[in-house]
N, C-alpha and C positions, 0 to 999 in steps of 0.2 A: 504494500500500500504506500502511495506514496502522499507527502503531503505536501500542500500548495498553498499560501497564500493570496491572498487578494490584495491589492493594492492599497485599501483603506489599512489593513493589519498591517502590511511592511511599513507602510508610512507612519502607523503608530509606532511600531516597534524600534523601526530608527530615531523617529522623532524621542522616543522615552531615554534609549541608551544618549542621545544627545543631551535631556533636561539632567541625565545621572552625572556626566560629563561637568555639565554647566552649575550644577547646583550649589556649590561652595565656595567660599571665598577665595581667592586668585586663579590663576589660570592653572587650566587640566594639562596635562600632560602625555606624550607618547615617548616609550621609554622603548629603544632596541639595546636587544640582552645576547650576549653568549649563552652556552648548552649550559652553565654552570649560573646562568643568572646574573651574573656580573652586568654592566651595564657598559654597552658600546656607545651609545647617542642618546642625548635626549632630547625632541624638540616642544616644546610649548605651545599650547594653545593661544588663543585671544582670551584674554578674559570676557567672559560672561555671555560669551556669544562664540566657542569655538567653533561650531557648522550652524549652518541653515538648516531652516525646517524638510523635509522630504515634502515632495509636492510633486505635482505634471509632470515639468520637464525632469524629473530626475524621482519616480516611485520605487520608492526603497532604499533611497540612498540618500544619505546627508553629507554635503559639500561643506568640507573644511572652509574656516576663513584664515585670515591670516596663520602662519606659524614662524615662529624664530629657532631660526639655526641655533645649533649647539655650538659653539665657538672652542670649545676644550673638551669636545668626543676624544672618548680612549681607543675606538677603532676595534677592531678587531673582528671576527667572522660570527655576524648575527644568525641568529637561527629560529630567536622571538620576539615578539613586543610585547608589550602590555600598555594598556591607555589607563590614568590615572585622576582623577579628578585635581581641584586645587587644594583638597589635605593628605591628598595622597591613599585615597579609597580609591581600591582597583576598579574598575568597572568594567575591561574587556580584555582576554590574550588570546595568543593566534601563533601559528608557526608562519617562517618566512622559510622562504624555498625558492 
């Protein structure tokens, strides 16, 4: 069985991991890590508004706005991320490939 969403559900779904994202004070975060969790990059959201709503032109996906470079990345061979709000509550990980 498989399951599908509708466009109203993805657009919630995005739209919510973006309010979890947005919800605290300074800006959210996207951390890339080594296998070991160390942290390779991290770049920063906008405060208070890191993506846009999901809508029409784009159902199911929420569009970054601004982010800042990491200026003093430790580099090395990424293998995940994690996004983090502005106190540093996880709210999404994922593998990079």
């Amino acid at each position: 069985m498989a399951l599908v969403h509708v466009t109203a559900t993805r657009n919630a779904m995005a739209d919510a991991c973006v309010d979890l994202i947005d919800a605290e004070a300074g800006d959210g975060y996207l951390e890339f890590q080594e296998a070991d969790n160390s942290e390779a990059a991290t770049i920063s959201f906008s405060d208070a508004t890191a993506f846009g709503a999901a809508g029409a032109s784009n159902p199911g996906e929420a569009i970054a706005g601004t982010m800042v470079d990491d200026a003093s990345a430790a580099g090395g061979v990424v293998t995940k991320f994690r996004i983090y709000n502005g106190i540093a509550g996880e709210i999404l990980q994922g593998t990079v490939t």
